[in-house]
DOMIVEX-885993 format. One record per residue: z negated, y negated, x negated of N, C-alpha, C in turn; residue number from 1; residue in three letters. Coordinates in pm, 1 decimal, always signed. Atoms other than C-alpha are relative to their C-alpha. Layout:
BEGIN
- n.pz / n.py / n.px / ca.pz / ca.py / ca.px / c.pz / c.py / c.px / num / residuo
- Z / Y / X / Z / Y / X / Z / Y / X / NUM / ala .
...
This chain:
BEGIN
- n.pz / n.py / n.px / ca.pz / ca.py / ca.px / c.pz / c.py / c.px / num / residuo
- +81.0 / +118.1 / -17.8 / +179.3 / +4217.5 / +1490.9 / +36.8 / -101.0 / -108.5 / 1 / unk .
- -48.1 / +119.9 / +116.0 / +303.1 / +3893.5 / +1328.8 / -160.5 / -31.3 / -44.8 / 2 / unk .
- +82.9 / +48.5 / +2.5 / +16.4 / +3719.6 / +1108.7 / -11.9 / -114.4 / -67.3 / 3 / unk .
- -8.6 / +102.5 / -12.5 / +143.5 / +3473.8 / +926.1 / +180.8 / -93.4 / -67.4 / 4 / unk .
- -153.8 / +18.5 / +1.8 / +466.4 / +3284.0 / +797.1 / -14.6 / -84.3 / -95.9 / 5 / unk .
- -34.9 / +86.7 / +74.5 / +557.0 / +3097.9 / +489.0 / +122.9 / -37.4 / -52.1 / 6 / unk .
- -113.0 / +57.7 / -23.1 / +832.6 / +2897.1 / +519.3 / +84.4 / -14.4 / -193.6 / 7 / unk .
- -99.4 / +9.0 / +111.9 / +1137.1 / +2896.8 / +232.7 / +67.6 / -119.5 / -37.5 / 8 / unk .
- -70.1 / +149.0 / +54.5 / +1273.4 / +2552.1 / +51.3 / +74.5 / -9.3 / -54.9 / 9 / unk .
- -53.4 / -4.9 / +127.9 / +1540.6 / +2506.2 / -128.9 / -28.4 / -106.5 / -73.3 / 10 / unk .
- +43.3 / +25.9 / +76.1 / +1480.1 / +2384.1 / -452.2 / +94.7 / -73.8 / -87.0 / 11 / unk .
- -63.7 / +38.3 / +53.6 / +1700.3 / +2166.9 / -694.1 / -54.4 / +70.7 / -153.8 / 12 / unk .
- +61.8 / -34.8 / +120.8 / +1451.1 / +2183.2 / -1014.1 / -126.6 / +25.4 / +38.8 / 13 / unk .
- +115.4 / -46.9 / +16.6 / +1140.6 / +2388.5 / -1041.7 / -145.3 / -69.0 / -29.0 / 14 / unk .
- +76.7 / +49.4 / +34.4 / +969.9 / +2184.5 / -1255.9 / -14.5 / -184.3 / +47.7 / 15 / unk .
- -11.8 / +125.3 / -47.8 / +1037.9 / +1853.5 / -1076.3 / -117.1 / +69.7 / +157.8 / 16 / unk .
- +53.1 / -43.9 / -204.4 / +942.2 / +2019.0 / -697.0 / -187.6 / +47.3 / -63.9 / 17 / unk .
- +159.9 / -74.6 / +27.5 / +619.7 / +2212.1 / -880.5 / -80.7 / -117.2 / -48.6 / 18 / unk .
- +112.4 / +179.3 / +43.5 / +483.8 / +1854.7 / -1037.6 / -9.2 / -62.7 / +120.7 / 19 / unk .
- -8.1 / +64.3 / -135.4 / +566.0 / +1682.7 / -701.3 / -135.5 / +77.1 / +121.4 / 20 / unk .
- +65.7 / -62.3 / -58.1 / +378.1 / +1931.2 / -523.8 / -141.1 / +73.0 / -41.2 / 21 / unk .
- +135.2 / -6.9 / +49.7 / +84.7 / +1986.2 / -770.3 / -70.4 / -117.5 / +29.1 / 22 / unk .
- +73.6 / +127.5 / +15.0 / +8.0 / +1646.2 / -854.8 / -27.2 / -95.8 / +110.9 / 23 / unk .
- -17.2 / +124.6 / -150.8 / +121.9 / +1419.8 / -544.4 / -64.7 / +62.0 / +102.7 / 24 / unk .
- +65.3 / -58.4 / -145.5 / +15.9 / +1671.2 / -243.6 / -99.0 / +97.6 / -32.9 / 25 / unk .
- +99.9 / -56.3 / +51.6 / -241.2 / +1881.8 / -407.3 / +4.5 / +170.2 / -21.6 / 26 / unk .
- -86.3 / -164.7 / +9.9 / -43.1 / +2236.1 / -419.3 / -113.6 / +75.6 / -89.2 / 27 / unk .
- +8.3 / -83.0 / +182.3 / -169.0 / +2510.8 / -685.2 / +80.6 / +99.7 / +12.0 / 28 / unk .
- -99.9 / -144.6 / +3.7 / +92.5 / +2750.2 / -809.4 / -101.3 / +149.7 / -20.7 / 29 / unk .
- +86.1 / -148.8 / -1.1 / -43.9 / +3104.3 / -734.3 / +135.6 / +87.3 / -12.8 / 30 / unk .
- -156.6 / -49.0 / +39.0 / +330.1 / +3264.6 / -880.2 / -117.9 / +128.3 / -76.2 / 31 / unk .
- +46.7 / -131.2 / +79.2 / +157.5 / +3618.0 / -1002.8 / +45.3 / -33.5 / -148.4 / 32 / unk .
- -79.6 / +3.0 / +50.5 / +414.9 / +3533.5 / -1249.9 / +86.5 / -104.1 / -31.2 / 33 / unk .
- -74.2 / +107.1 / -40.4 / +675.9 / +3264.5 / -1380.5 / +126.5 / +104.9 / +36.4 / 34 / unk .
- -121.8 / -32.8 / -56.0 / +967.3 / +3386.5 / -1161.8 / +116.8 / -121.9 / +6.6 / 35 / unk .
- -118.6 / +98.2 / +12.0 / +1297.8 / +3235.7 / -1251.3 / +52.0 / -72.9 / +155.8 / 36 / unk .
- -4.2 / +50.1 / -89.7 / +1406.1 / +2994.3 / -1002.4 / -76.3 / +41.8 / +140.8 / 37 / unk .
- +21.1 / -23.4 / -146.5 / +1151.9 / +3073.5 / -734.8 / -139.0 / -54.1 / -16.1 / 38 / unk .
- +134.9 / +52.6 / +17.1 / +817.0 / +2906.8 / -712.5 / -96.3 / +29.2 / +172.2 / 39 / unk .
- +136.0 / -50.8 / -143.0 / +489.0 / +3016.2 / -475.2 / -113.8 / -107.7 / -6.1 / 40 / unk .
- +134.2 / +111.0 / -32.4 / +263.9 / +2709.9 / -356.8 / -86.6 / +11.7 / +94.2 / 41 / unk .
- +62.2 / -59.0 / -106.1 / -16.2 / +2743.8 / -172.9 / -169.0 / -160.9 / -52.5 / 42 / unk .
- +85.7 / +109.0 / -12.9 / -292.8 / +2450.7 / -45.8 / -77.4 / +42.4 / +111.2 / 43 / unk .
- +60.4 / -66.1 / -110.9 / -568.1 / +2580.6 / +158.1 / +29.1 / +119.6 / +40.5 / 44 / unk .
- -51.7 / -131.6 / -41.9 / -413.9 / +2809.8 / +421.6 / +126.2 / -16.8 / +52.8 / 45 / unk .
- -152.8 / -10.2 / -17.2 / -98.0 / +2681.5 / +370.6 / +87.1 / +53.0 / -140.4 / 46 / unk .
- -63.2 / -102.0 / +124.8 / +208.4 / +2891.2 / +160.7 / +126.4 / -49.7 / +34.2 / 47 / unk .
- -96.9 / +73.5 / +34.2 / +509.0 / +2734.1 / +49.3 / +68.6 / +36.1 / -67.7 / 48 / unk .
- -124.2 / -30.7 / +77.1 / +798.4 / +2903.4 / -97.3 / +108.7 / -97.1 / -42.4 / 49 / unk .
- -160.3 / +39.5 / +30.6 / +1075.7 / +2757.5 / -310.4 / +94.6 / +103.5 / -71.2 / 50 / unk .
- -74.3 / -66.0 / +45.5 / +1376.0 / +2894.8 / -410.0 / +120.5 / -70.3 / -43.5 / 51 / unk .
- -127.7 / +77.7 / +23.7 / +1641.8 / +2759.9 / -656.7 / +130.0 / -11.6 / +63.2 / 52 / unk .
- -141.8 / +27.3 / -46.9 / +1955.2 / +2582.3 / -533.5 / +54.0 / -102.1 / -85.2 / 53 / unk .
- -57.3 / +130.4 / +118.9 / +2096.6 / +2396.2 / -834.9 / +88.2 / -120.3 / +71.3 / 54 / unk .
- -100.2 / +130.0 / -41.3 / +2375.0 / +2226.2 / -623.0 / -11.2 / -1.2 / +148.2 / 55 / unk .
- +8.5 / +55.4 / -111.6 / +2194.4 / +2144.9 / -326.4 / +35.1 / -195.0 / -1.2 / 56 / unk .
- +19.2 / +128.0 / -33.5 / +2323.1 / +1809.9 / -210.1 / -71.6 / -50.3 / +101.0 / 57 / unk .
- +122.1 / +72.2 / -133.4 / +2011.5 / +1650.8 / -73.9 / +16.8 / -92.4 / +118.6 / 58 / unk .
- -2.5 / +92.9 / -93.5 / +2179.8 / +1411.7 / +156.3 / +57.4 / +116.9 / +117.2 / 59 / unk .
- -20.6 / -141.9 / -59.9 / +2305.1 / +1795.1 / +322.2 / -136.8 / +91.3 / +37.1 / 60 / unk .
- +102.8 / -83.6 / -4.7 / +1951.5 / +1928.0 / +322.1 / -78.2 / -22.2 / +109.3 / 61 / unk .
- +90.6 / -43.6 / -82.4 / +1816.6 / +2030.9 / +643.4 / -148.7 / +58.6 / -8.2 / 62 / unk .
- +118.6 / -63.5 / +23.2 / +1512.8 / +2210.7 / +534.8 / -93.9 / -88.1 / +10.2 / 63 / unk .
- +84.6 / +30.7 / -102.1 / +1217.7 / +2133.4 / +756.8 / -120.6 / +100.8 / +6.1 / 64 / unk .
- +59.9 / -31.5 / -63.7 / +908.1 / +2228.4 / +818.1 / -153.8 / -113.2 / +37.0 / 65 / unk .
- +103.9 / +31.2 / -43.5 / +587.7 / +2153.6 / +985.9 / -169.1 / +39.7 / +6.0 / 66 / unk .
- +116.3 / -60.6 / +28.8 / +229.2 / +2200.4 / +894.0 / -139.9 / -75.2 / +86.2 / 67 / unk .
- +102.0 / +45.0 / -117.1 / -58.2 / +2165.9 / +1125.8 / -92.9 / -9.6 / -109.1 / 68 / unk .
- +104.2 / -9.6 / +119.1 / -356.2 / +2044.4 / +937.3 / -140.8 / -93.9 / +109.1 / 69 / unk .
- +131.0 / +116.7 / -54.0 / -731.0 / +1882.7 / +1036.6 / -11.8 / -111.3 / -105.1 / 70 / unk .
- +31.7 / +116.2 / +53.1 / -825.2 / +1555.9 / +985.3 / +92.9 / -70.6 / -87.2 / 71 / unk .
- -143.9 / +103.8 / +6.8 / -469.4 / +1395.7 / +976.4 / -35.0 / -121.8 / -78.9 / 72 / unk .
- -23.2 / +173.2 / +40.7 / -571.0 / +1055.0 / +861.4 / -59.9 / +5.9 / -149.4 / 73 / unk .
- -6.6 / -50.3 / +127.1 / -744.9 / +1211.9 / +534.1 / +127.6 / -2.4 / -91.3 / 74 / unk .
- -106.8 / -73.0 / +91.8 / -440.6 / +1393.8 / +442.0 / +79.3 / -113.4 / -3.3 / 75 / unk .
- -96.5 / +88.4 / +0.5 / -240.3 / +1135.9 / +546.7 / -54.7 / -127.4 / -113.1 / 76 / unk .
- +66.1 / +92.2 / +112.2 / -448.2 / +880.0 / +301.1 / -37.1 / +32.8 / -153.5 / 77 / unk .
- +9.9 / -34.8 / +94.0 / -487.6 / +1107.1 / +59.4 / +159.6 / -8.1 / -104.9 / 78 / unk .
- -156.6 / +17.6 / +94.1 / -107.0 / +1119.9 / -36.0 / +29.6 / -124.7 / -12.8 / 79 / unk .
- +15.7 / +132.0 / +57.6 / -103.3 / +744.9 / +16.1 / -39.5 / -66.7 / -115.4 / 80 / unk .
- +25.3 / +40.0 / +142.1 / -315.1 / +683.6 / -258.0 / +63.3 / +80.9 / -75.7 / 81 / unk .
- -54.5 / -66.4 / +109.6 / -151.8 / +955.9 / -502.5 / +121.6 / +20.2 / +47.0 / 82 / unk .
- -159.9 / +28.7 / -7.9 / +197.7 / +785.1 / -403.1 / +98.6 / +45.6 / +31.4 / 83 / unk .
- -87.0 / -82.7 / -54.6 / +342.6 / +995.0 / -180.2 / +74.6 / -99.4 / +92.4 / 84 / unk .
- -73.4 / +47.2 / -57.6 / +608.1 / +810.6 / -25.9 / +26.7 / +62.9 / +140.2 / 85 / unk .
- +11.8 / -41.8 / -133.9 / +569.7 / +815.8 / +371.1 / +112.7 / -22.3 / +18.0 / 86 / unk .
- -134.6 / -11.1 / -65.3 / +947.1 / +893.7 / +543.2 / -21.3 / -141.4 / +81.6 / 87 / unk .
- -40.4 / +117.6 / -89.7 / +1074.8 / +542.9 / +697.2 / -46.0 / +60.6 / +189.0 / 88 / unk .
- -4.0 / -65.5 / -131.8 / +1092.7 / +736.3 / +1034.1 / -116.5 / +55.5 / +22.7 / 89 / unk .
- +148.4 / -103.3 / -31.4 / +746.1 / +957.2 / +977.5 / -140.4 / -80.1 / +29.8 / 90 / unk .
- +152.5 / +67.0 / +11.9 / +480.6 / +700.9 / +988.7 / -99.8 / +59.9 / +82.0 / 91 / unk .
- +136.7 / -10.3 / -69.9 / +132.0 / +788.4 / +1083.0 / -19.5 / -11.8 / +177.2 / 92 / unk .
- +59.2 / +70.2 / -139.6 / +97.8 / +752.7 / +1479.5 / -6.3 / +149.7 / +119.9 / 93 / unk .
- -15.3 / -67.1 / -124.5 / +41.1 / +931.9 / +1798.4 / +117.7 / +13.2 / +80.1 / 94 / unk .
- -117.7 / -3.2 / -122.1 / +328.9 / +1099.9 / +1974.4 / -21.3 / +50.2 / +123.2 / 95 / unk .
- +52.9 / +25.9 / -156.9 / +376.2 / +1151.6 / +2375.4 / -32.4 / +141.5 / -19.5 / 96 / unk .
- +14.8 / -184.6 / -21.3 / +327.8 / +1557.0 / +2300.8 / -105.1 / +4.3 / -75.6 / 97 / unk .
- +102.7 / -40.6 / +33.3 / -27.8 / +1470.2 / +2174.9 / -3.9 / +56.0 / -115.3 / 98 / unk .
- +27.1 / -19.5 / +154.4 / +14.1 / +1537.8 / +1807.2 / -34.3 / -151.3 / -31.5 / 99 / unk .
- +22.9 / +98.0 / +126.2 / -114.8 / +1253.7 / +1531.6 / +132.6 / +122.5 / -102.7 / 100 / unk .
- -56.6 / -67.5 / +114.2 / +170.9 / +1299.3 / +1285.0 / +85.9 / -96.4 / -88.5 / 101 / unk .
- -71.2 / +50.9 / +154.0 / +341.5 / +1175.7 / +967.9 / +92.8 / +109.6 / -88.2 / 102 / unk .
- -106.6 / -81.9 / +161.6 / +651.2 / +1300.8 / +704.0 / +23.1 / -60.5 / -91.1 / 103 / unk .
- -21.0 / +46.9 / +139.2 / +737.0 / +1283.0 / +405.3 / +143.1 / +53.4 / -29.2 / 104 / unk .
- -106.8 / -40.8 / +43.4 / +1048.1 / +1381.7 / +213.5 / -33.9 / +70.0 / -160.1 / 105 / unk .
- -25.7 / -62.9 / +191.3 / +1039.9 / +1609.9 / -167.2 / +87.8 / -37.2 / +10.5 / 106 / unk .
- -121.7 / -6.0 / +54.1 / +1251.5 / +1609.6 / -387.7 / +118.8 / -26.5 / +4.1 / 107 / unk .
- -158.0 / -82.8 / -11.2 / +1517.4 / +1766.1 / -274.7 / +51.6 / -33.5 / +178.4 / 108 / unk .
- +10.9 / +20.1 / -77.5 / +1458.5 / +1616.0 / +49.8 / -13.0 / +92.9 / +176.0 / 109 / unk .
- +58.4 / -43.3 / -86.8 / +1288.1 / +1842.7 / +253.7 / -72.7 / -104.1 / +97.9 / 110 / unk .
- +113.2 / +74.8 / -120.0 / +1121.2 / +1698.2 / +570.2 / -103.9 / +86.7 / -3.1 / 111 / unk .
- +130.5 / -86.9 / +9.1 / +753.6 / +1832.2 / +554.7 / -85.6 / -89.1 / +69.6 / 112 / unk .
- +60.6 / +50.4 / -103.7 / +592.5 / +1714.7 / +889.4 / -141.9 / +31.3 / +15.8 / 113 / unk .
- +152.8 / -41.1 / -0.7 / +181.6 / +1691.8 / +900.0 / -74.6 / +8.8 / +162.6 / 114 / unk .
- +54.1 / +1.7 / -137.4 / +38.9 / +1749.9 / +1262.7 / -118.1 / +33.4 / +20.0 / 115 / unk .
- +110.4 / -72.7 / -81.5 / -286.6 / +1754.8 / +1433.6 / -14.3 / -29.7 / +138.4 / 116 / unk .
- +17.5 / -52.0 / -150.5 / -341.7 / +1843.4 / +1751.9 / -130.2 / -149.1 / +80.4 / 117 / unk .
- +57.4 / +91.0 / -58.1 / -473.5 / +1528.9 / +1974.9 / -87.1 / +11.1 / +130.7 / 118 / unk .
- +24.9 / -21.0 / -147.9 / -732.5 / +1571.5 / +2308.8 / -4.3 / -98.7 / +67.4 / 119 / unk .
């Protein structure tokens, strides 16, 4: 029985991605431990692995994911004010498959897509 899944990032710098993701999107590190290049984020009942890649070139970085969340226009306003830079392409709106959704880009340029579910 699957139950749940927390997606893997690569990481450039630790302490760049772990400030980005404390301060700007509201993360808290729950790392048992400081583990060398690998960091454990977790916001609500979402879980967020990174894992160092010193010579990721970010304009090469696929890494993607998508997080379903309530009350889209919160979250989405909440990183607004604490200067989270909305993706040119991600803006805020209703798409035809009935999500509200918005991205962003870290760092290291992950795409990290916010979705809620539209009736």
């Amino acid at each position: 029985m699957l139950l749940q899944v927390h997606p893997k990032l690569p990481m450039r710098n630790k302490l760049i991605t772990r400030d980005f993701c404390l301060n700007k999107l509201g993360f808290n590190d729950i790392s048992a431990q400081d583990f060398e290049g690998y960091l454990i984020l977790k916001k609500d009942q979402i879980e967020i692995h990174f894992f160092e890649h010193k010579t990721l070139n970010v304009l090469e970085n696929y890494g993607q994911v998508y997080l379903r969340v309530s009350n889209i226009d919160d979250v989405y306003f909440q990183f607004v004010n604490s200067g989270v830079p909305i993706h040119p392409n991600g803006k805020l709106e209703l798409k035809p498959w009935m999500q509200k959704e918005f991205s962003i880009l870290d760092p290291d340029h992950n795409l990290l897509t916010f979705g809620e579910a539209v009736s």
